[in-house]
C-alpha positions in Angstrom: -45.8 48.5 54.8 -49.0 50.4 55.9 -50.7 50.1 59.1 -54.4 48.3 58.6 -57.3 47.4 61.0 -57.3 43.8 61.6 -61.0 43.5 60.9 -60.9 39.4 60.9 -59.0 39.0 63.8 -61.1 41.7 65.8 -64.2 39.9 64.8 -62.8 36.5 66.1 -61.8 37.9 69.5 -65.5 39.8 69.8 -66.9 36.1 68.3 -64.8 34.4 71.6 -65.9 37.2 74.1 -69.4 36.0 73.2 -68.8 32.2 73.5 -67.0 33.3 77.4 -70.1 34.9 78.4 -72.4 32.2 77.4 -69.9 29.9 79.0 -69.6 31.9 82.0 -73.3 31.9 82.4 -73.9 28.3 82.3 -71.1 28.0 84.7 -73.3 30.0 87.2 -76.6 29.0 86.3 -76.9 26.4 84.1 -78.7 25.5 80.6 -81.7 27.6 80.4 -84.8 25.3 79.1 -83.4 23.7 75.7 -80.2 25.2 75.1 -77.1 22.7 74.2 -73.8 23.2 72.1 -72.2 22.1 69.7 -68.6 22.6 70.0 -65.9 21.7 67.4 -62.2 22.1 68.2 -58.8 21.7 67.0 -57.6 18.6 68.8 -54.2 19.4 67.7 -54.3 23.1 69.1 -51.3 23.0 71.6 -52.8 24.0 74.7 -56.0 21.9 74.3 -56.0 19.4 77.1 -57.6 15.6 76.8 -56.9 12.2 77.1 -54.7 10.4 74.9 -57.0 7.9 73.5 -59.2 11.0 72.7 -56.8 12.2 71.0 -55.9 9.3 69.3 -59.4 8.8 68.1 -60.1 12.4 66.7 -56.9 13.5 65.3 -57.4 17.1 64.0 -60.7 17.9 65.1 -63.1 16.9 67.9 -67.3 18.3 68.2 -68.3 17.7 71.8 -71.9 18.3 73.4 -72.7 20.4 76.4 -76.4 19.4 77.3 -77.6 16.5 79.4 -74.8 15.5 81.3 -71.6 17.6 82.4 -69.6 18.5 85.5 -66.9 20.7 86.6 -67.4 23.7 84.2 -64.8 26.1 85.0 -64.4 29.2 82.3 -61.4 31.6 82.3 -60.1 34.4 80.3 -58.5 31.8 77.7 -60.6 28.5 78.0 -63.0 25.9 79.5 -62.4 23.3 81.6 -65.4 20.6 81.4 -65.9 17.4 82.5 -68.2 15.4 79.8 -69.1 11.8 79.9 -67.6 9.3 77.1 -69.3 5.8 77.4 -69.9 6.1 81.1 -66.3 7.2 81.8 -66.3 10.8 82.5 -63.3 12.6 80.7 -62.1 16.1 82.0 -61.0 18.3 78.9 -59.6 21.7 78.5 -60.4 23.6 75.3 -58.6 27.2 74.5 -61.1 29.9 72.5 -58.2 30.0 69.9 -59.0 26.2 69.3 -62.7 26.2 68.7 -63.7 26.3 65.4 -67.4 25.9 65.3 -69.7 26.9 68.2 -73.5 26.2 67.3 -76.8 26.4 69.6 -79.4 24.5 67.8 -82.3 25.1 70.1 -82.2 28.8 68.4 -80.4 28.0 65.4 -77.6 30.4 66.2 -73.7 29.4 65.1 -70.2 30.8 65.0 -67.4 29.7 62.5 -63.7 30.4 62.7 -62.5 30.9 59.7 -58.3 30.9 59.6 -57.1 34.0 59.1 -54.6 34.5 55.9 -51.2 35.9 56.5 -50.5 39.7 55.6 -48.8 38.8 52.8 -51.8 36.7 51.6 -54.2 39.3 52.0 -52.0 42.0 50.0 -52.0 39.4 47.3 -55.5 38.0 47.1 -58.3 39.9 45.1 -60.9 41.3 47.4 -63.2 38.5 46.0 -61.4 35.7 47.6 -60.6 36.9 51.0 -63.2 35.5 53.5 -65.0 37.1 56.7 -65.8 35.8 59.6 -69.5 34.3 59.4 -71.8 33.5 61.9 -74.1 30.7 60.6 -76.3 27.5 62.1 -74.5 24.0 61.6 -74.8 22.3 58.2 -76.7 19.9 59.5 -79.4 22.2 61.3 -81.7 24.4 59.2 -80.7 27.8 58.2 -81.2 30.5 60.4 -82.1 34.1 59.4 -80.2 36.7 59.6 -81.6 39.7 62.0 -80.8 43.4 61.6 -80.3 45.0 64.9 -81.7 48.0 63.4 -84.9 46.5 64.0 -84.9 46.1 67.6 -83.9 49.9 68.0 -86.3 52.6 69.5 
């Protein structure tokens, strides 16, 4: 077998370095003037943390909303702790990075999606046409957002 670059997975871990950082910085200083997420997750991911009967109502996949109302943000190397409100009952949750599949920011139409990664053997099967990169894109539901070439902002 020869040795590749794991271009999706590299992208994924760069793509969850980014959501930590904008994590971490709300943790510290808050939501800056209209910023709010959208955060979907895999409810069934083994180290995601929440209450049964949240559980029990989203089984496979849960979007949460950081914006008005939360408490007790706590980011680390692997995941968030939050505390988000559910019908007046607040609910503290735990969310890994490897269980977020969809993190969106609609005040500047800016998104991340997870895409799952093929196995090796998949990828040495599938023709090049098939085999799917990571995208960063806005939620369906939010218009579409441009895509910017850094090569514009260089001096």
């Amino acid at each position: 077998m020869t040795r590749t670059i794991d271009y999706g997975n590299l992208m994924h871990e760069a793509m969850r370095g980014l959501i930590r950082k904008v994590l971490h910085g709300i943790q510290q200083d808050g939501l800056p003037g209209q910023h709010h997420f959208f955060i979907t997750f895999d409810t069934l991911h083994p180290d995601v943390e929440i209450a049964d009967w949240l559980s029990d109502r989203y089984p496979g996949e849960m979007t949460i909303v950081i914006q008005h109302w939360f408490d007790n943000l706590t980011v680390t190397e692997d995941g968030f702790a939050i505390t988000l409100n559910f019908g007046d009952a607040p609910e503290p949750l735990y969310i890994p990075y490897d269980a977020i599949k969809t993190f969106v920011d609609p005040s500047v139409e800016f998104g991340l999606r997870f895409e799952t990664q093929p196995d090796q053997d998949e990828i040495e099967d599938a023709p090049m046409e098939e085999m799917a990169e990571p995208e960063a894109e806005a939620d369906d539901d939010q218009q579409d957002a441009e895509v910017v070439s850094l090569d514009q902002f260089r001096k």
